[in-house]
N, C-alpha and C positions, 0 to 999 in steps of 0.2 A: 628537587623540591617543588611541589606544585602550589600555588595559590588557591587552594580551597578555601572559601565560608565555613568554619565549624557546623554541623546541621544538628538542631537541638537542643538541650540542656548541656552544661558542660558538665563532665563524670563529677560525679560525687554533690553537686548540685544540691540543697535542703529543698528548696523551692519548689511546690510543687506546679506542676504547667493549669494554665488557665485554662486548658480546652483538653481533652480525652485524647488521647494516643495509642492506638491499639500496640500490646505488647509486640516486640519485634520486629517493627516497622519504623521502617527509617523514613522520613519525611523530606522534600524539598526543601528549599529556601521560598519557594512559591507557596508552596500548599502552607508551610506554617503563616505566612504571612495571608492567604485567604481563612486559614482557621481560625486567625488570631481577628481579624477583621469580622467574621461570622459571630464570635465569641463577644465582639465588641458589639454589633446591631444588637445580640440577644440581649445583654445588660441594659443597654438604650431601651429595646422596649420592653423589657423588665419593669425599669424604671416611670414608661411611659402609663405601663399599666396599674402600677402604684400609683400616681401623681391624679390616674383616673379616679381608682376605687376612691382616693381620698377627696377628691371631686361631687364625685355621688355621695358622699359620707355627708361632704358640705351642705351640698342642694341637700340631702333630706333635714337633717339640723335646719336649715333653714325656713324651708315647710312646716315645721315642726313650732318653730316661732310663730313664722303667720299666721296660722291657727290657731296659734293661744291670743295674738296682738288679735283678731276678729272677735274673736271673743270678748275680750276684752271690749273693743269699738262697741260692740254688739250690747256688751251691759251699761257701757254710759249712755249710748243711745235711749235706751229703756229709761232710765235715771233722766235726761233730760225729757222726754216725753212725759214723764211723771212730773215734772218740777214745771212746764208748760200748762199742765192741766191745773195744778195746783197753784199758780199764777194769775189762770184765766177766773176759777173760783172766786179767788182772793177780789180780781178786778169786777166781779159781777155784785160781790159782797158789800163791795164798800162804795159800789156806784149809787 
């Protein structure tokens, strides 16, 4: 009787494997565990690259505000430069 590692799925298994296994080929105990490790970086920056795009999604929403809040800034500014002029009149008026 030998101590072998089972290598692989066990028969009849539903499961299917996280990482591609070309038909017929029987795998280490090392290689699954470097493919299974390789399998795991790609989800990481999978992930990474999501958490990005959602990033840049942020920043532009963000810009997107400023530009209205300038705007904004931009017409009270107006509004009190009008209401300045209209003050100064009043005060020359009733001098």
């Amino acid at each position: 009787m030998t101590n072998k590692r089972p290598v692989g799925r066990p028969k009849g298994s539903q499961n299917k494997p996280k990482f591609p296994v070309p038909k017929g080929k029987k795998l280490t105990f090392d290689e699954l565990n470097k493919a299974s490790e390789i399998a795991g970086l790609k989800a990481l920056v999978s992930r990474q690259d999501d958490q990005i795009i959602q990033m840049c999604d942020d920043i532009a929403q963000g810009k997107k505000e400023i530009e209205s809040l300038n705007e904004e800034i931009s017409l009270l500014q107006t509004r009190i430069d009008n209401y300045r002029q209209i003050i100064m009149t009043l005060m020359e008026v009733t001098e």
